[in-house]
C-alpha atoms as a printed R data frame, in Angstrom:
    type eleno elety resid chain resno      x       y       z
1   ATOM     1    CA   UNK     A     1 35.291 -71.076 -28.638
2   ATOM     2    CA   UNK     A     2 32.802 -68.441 -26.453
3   ATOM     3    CA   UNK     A     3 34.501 -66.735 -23.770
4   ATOM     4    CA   UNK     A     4 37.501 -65.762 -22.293
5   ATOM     5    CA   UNK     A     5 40.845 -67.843 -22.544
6   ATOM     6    CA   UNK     A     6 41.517 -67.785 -18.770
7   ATOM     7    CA   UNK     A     7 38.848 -70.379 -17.544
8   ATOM     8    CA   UNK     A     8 36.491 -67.717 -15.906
9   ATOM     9    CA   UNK     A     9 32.793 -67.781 -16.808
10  ATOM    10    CA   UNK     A    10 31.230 -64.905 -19.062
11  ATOM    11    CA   UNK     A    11 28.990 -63.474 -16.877
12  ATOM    12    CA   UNK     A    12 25.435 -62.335 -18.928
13  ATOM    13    CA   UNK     A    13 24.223 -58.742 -18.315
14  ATOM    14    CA   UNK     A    14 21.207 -58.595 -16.243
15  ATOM    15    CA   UNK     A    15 18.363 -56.974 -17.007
16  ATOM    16    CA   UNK     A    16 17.646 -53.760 -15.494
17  ATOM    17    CA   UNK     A    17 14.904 -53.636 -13.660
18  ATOM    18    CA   UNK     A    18 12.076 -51.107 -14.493
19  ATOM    19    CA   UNK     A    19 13.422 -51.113 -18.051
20  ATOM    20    CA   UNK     A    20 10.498 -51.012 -19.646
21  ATOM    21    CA   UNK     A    21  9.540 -48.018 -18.069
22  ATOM    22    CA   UNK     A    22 11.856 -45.938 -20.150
23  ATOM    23    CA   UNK     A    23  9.811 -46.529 -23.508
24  ATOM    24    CA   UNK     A    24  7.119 -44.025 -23.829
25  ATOM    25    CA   UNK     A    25  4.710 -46.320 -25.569
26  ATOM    26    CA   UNK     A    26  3.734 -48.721 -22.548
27  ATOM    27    CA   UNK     A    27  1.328 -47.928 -20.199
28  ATOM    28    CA   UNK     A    28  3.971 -47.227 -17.188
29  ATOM    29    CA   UNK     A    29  6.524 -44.878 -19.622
30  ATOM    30    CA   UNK     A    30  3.440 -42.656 -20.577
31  ATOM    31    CA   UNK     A    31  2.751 -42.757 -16.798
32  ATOM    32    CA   UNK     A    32  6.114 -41.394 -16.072
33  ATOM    33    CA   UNK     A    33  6.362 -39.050 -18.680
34  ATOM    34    CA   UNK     A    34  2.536 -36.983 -17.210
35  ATOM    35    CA   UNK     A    35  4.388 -37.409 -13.970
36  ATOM    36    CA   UNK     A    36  7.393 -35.696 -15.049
37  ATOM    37    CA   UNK     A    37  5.304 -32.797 -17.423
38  ATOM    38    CA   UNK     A    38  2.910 -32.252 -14.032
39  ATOM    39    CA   UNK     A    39  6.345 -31.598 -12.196
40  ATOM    40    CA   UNK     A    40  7.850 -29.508 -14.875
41  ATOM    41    CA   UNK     A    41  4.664 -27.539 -14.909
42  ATOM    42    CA   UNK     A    42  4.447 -26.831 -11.354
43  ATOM    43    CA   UNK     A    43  8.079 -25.472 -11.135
44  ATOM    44    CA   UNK     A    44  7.588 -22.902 -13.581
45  ATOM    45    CA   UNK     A    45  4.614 -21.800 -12.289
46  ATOM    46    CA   UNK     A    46  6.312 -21.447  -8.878
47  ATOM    47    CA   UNK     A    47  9.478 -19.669 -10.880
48  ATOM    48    CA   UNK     A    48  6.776 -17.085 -12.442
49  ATOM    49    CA   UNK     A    49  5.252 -16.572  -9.193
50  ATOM    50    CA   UNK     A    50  8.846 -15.753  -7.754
51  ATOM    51    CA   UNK     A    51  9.524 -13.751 -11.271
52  ATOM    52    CA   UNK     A    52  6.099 -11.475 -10.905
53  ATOM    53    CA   UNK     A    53  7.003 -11.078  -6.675
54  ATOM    54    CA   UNK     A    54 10.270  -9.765  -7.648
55  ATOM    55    CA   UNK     A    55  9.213  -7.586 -10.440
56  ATOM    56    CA   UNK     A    56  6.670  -5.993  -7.660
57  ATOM    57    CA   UNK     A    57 10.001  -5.471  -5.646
58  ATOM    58    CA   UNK     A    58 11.789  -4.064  -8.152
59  ATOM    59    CA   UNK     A    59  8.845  -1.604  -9.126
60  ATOM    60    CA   UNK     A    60  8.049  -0.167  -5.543
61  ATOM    61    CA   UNK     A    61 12.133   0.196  -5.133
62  ATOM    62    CA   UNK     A    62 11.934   2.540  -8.244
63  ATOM    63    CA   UNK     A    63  8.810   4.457  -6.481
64  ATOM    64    CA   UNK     A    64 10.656   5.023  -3.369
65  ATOM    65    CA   UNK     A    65 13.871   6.250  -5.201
66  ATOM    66    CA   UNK     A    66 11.666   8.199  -6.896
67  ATOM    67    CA   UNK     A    67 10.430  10.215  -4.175
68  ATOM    68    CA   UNK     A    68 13.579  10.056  -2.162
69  ATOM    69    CA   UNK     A    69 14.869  12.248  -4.717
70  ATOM    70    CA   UNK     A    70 11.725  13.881  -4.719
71  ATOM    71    CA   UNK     A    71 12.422  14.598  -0.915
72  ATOM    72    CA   UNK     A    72 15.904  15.630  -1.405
73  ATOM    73    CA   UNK     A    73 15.081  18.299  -4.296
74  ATOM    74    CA   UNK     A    74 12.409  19.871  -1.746
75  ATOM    75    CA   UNK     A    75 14.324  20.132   1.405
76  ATOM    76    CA   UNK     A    76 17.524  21.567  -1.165
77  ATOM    77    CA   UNK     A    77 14.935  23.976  -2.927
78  ATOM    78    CA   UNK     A    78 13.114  24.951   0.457
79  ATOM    79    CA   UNK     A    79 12.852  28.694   1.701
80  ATOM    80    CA   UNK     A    80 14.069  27.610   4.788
81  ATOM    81    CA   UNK     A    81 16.431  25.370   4.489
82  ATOM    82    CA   UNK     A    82 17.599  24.193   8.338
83  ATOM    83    CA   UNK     A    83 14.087  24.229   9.058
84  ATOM    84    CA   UNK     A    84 13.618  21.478   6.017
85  ATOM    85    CA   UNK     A    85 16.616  19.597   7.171
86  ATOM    86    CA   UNK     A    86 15.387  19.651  10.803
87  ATOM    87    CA   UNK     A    87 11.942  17.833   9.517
88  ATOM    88    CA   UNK     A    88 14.530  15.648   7.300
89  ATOM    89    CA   UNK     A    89 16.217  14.526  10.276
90  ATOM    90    CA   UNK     A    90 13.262  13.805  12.759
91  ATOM    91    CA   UNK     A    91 11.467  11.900   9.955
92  ATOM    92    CA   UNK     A    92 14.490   9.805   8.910
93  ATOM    93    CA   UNK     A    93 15.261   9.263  13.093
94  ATOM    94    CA   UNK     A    94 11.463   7.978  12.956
95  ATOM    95    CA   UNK     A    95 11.954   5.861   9.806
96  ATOM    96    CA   UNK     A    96  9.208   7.360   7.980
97  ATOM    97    CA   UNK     A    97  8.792   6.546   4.370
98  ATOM    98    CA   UNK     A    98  9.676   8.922   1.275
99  ATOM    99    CA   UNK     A    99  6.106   9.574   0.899
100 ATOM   100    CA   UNK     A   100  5.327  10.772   4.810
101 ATOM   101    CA   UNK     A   101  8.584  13.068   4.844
102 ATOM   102    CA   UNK     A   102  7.163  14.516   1.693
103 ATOM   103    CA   UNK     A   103  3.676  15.394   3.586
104 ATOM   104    CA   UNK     A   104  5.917  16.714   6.803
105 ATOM   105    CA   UNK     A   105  8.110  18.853   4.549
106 ATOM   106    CA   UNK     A   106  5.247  20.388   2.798
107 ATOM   107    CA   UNK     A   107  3.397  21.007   6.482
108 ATOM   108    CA   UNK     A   108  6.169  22.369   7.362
109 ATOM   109    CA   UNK     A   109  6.805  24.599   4.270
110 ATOM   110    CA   UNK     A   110  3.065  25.888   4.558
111 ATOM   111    CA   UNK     A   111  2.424  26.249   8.453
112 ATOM   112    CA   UNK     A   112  6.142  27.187   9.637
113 ATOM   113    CA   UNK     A   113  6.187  24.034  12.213
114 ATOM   114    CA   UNK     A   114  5.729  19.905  11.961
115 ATOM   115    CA   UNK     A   115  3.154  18.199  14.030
116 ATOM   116    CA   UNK     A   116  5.179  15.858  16.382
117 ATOM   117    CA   UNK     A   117  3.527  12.821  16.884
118 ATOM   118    CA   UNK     A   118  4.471  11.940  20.102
């Protein structure tokens, strides 16, 4: 006696549709499956692009600590010292890089005075 006992009809699954799809040995699953590798391919090329940008990051981060320091040592180890922090100040007040302050502090060291550049 097939079915249930309370007089309601047994209702056959349905097929999903695009079924076949899912096996990789037809002609539309192997489809799929390129589609999905192409994809996969593309994002991790895009997440080592974004890995190798933020490696570049990192690295020029380390350079400018780097000479920060390098900046702080020389206007700390400088014969004149208020003259040194005088240059430190106008050169941070101008937002010049590590590298610039550097050049100022060592213009200043040699010839007594910074160039202004105003």
């Amino acid at each position: 006696m097939p079915g249930p006992s309370n007089g309601k009809k047994v209702k056959k699954p349905k097929r999903r549709l695009g079924a076949w799809r899912a096996y990789p040995n037809t002609p539309a699953g192997k489809e799929r499956i390129i589609k999905r590798l192409i994809q996969q391919d593309k994002e991790l090329f895009e997440l080592q692009m974004e890995s190798a940008k933020l490696d570049f990051e990192a690295k020029k981060l380390e350079a400018e600590a780097e000479l920060s320091q390098d900046v702080i040592i020389k206007v700390l180890t400088a014969d004149n010292v208020p003259e040194a922090q005088r240059v430190l100040r106008g050169c941070l007040a101008r937002g010049d890089s590590p590298r610039t302050t550097l050049r100022e502090l060592d213009r200043a060291s040699v010839g007594g005075f910074s160039q202004n550049r105003y």
